[in-house]
C-alpha positions as CSV (number, residue, x, y, z in Angstrom):
1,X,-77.2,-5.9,-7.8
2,X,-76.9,-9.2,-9.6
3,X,-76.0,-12.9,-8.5
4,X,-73.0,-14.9,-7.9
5,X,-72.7,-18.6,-8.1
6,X,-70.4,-20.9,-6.2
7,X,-68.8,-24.6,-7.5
8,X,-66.7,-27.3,-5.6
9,X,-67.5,-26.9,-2.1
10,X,-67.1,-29.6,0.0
11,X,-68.9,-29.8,3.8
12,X,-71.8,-28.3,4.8
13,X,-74.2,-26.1,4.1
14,X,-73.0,-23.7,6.5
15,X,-69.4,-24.2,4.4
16,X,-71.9,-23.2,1.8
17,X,-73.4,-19.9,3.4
18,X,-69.5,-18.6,4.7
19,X,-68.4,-18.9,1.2
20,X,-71.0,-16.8,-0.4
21,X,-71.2,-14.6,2.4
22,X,-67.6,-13.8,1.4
23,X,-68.2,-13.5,-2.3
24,X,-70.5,-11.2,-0.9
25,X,-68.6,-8.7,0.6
26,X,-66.2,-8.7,-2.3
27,X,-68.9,-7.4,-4.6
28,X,-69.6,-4.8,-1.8
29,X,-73.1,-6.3,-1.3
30,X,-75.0,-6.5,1.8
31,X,-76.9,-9.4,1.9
32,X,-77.3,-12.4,0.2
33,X,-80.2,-14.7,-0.9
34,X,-79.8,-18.0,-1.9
35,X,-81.6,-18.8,-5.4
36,X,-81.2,-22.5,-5.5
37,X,-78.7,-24.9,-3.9
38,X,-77.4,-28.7,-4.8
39,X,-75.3,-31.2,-4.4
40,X,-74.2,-34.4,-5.6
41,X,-69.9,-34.7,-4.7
42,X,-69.5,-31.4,-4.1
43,X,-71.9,-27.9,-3.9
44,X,-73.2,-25.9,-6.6
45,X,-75.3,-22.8,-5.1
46,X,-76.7,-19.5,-6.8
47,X,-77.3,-16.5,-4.9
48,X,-78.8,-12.8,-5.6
49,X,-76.9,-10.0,-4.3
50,X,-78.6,-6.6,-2.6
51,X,-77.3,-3.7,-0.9
């Protein structure tokens, strides 16, 4: 279906899962899995989208 990436996020990596777990079900998606993941002040974390 594609990817989506999220910037900024401060906290934890579960912080990190919730918020593409919501960009998730805003592209009508499914699932998510996480691509890559990083952080240095604040997250940056890419994720593929399926049905």
């Amino acid at each position: 279906m594609g990817t989506i990436s999220i910037i900024g996020i401060n906290g934890s990596p579960s912080d990190v899962s919730e918020a593409l777990a919501s960009r998730t079900e805003k592209q009508d998606a499914g699932h998510f899995r996480f691509i890559e993941a990083h952080v240095s002040n604040n997250w940056h974390a890419t994720a593929e989208l399926y049905r």
